[in-house]
Legacy VTK file of the C-alpha trace (Angstrom):
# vtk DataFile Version 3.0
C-alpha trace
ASCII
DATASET POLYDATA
POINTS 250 float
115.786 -121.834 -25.682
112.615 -123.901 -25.450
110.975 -126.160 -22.622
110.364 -129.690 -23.771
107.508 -131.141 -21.141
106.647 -134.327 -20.416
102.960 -135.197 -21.917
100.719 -133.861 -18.774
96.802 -133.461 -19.522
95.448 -135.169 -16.348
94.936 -131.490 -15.046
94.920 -129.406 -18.236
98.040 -128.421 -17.893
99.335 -127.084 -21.024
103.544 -125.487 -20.927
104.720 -122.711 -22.548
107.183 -123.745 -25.662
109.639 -121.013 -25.231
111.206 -119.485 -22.490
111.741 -116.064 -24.336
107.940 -115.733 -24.581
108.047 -116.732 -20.908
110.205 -113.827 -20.380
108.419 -111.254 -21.957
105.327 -112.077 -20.060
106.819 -111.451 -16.842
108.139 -108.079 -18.160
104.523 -107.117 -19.282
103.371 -107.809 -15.798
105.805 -104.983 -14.639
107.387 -107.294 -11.576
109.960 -105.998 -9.157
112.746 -107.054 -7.958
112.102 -107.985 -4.448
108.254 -108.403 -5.084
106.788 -111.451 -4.045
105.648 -113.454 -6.708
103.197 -117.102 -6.984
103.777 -119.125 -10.195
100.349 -121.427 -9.702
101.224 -124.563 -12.098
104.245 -124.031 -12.604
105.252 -126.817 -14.688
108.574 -127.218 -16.011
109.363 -123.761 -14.918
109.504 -121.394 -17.694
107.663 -118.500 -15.890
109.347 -119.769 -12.738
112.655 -119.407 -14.044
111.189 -115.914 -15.707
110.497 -114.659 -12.366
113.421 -115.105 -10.533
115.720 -113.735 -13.256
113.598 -110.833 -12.782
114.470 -110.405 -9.150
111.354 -111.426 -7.609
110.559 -113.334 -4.772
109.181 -116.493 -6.160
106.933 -119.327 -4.498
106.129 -122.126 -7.264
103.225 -124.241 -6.648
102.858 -127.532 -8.655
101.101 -130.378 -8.155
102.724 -133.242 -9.956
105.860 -134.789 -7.824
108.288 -135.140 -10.751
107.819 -131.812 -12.487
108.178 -130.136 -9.028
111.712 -132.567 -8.197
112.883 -131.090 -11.578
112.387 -127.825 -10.750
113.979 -128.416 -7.367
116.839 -129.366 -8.873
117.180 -126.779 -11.785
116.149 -123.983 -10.117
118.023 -122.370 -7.258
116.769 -119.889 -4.823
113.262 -120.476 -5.117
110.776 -122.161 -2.907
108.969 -124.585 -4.616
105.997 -126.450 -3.117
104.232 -129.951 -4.189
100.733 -129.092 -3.624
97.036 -128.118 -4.998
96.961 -124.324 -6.476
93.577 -124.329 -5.516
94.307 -125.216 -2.317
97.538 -123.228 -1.270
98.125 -121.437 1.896
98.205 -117.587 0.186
100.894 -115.288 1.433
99.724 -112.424 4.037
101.804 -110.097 2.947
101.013 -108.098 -0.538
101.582 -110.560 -3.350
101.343 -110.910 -6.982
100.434 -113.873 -9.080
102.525 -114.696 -12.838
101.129 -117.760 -13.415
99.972 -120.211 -16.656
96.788 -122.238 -14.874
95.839 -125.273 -15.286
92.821 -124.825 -17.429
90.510 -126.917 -15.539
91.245 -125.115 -11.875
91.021 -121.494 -13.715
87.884 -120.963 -11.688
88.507 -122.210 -8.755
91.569 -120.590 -8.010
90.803 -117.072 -9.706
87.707 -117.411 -7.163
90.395 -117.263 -4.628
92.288 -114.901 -5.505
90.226 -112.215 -5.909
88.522 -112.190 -3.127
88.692 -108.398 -1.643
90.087 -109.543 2.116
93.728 -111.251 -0.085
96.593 -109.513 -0.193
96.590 -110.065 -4.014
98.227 -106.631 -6.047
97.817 -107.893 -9.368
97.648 -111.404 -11.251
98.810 -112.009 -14.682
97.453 -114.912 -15.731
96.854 -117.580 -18.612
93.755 -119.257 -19.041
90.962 -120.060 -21.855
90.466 -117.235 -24.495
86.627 -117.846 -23.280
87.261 -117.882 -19.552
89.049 -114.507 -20.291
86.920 -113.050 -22.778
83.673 -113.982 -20.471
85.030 -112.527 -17.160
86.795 -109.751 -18.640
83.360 -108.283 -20.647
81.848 -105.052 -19.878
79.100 -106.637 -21.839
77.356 -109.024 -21.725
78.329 -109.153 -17.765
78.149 -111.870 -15.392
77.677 -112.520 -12.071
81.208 -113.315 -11.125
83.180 -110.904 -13.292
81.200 -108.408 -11.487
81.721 -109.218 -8.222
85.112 -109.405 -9.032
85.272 -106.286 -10.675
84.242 -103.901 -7.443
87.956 -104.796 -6.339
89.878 -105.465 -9.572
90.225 -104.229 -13.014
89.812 -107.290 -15.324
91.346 -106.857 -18.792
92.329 -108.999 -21.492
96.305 -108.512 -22.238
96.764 -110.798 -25.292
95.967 -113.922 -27.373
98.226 -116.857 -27.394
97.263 -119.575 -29.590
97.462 -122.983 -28.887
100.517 -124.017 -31.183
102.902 -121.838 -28.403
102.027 -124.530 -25.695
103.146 -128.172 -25.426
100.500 -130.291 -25.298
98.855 -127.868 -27.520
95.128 -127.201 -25.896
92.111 -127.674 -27.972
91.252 -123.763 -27.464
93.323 -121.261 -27.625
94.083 -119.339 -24.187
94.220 -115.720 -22.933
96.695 -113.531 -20.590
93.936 -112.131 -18.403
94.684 -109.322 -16.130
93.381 -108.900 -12.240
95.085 -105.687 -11.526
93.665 -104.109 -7.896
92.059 -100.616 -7.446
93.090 -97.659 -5.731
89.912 -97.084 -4.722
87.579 -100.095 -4.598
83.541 -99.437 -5.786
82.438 -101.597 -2.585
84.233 -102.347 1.010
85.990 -104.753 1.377
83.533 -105.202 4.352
80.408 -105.332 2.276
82.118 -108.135 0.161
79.757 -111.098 1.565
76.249 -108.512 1.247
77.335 -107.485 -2.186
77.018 -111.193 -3.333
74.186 -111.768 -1.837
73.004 -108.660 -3.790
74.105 -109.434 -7.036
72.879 -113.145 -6.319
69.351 -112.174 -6.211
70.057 -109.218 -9.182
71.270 -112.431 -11.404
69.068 -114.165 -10.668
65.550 -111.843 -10.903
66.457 -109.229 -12.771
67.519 -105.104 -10.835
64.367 -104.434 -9.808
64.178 -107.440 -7.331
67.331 -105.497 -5.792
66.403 -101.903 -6.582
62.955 -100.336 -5.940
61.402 -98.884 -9.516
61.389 -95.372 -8.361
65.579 -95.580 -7.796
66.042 -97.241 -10.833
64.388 -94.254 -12.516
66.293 -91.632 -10.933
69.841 -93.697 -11.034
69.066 -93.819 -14.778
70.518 -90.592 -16.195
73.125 -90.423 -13.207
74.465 -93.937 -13.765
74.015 -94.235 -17.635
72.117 -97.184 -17.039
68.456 -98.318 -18.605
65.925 -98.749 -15.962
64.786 -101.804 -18.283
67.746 -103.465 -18.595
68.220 -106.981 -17.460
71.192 -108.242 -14.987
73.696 -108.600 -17.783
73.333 -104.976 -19.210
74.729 -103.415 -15.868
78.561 -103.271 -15.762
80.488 -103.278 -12.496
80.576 -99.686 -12.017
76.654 -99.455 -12.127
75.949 -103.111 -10.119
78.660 -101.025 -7.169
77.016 -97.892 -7.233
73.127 -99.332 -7.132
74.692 -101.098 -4.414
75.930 -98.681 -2.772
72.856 -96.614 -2.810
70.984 -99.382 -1.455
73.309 -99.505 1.840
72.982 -95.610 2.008
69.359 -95.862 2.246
69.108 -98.557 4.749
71.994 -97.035 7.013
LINES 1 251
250 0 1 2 3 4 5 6 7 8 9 10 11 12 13 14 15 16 17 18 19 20 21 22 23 24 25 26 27 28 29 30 31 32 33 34 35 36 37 38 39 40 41 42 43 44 45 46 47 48 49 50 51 52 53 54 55 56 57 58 59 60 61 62 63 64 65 66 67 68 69 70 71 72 73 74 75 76 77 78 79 80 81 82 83 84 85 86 87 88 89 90 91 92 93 94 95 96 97 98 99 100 101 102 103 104 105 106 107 108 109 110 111 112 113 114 115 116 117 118 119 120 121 122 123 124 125 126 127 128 129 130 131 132 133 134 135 136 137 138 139 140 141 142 143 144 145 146 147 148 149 150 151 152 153 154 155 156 157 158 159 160 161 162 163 164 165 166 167 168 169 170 171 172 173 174 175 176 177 178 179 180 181 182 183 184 185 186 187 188 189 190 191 192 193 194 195 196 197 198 199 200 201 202 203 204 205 206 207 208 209 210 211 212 213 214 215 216 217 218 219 220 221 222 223 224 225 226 227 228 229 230 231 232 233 234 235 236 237 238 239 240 241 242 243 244 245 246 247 248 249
């Protein structure tokens, strides 16, 4: 069965074509029945739809009136809400996102999401191929995939090219993982000092963060290069320099 949208690239949205491919995306993401459940953008509703055959509890956020009327209308037993994804009230309770973004809000509401103090469990996501490839990278890293990654493990699922959407993007896109850890590498706490930290790191380089003597004895124990710039530290290393940092300071 496939989704025939209405022409809608004022917000780069982009709908999935088929609801059997919407289907076996929300079995990838392992959901639940009785698991509570955000479709962000949700279009003409083929995750939506997805989602609530799967059991979950579903909240559908879309921002364009008609699409979210039709979605009212077709499908029962799920809240839907007309409204801003990037500027939804998120549940307090433990949550997971299924979701196809719009392309050009990707940022701002994975910058949301992931912040440590949500009750986020895991998103499953579509977005650029670049946005995912970029964040996901244990190298080259940046600044935000970092941060992000002392609370989540970022992974990149899948391709999907742009012929399975409707309008077909000018890129293709991504299903990009956010799946929370057991054990995060920094408090939840320290989540405002860490960026502050990795800030200044980004921005001048580990040794404006980390004295020269630590570097040289975190080298062997971290597997790190005491010459490398910002970029050639991975989460696990930018966490742990951290880390030692507070220790020494305590």
């Amino acid at each position: 069965m496939a989704v025939r949208p209405r022409a809608h690239r004022g917000n780069g949205q982009h709908f999935l074509r088929s609801s059997k491919l919407a289907a076996e995306l929300v079995r990838a993401a392992r959901v639940q029945r009785g698991d509570l459940v955000l479709d962000l953008g949700a279009g003409t509703g083929a995750l939506t739809a997805a989602l609530r055959d799967a059991g979950a509890r579903v909240l559908a956020v879309e921002l364009d009136p008609v699409l979210a009327d039709g979605l009212r209308q077709r499908l029962s037993g799920v809240q839907i809400q007309t409204g801003d994804a990037r500027r939804v009230t998120l549940p307090r309770e433990p949550f997971s996102v299924v979701a196809n973004l719009p392309f050009e809000g990707a940022t701002s509401i994975m910058r949301r999401l992931l912040e440590p103090a949500v009750q986020l469990r895991a998103a499953d996501v579509i977005v650029e191929w670049h946005f995912a490839t970029k964040r996901a990278a244990v190298w080259p890293s940046t600044q935000l995939g970092t941060y992000w990654g002392a609370w989540f493990e970022l992974s990149v699922e899948r391709r999907l090219p742009r012929c399975v959407f409707a309008p077909p993007p000018t890129v293709d896109a991504a299903l990009f993982r956010a799946l929370r850890r057991a054990e995060p590498l920094v408090p939840a706490t320290d989540a405002r000092r860490y960026a502050s930290f990795l800030a200044r790191g980004y921005r001048a380089g580990p040794r404006a963060v980390v004295p020269w003597n630590r570097l040289k004895r975190c080298e062997a124990e971290l597997g790190l290069d005491r010459h490398a710039s910002a970029r050639d530290l991975d989460a696990h290393q930018w966490a742990a320099l951290f880390m030692d940092a507070v220790r020494r300071n305590a």
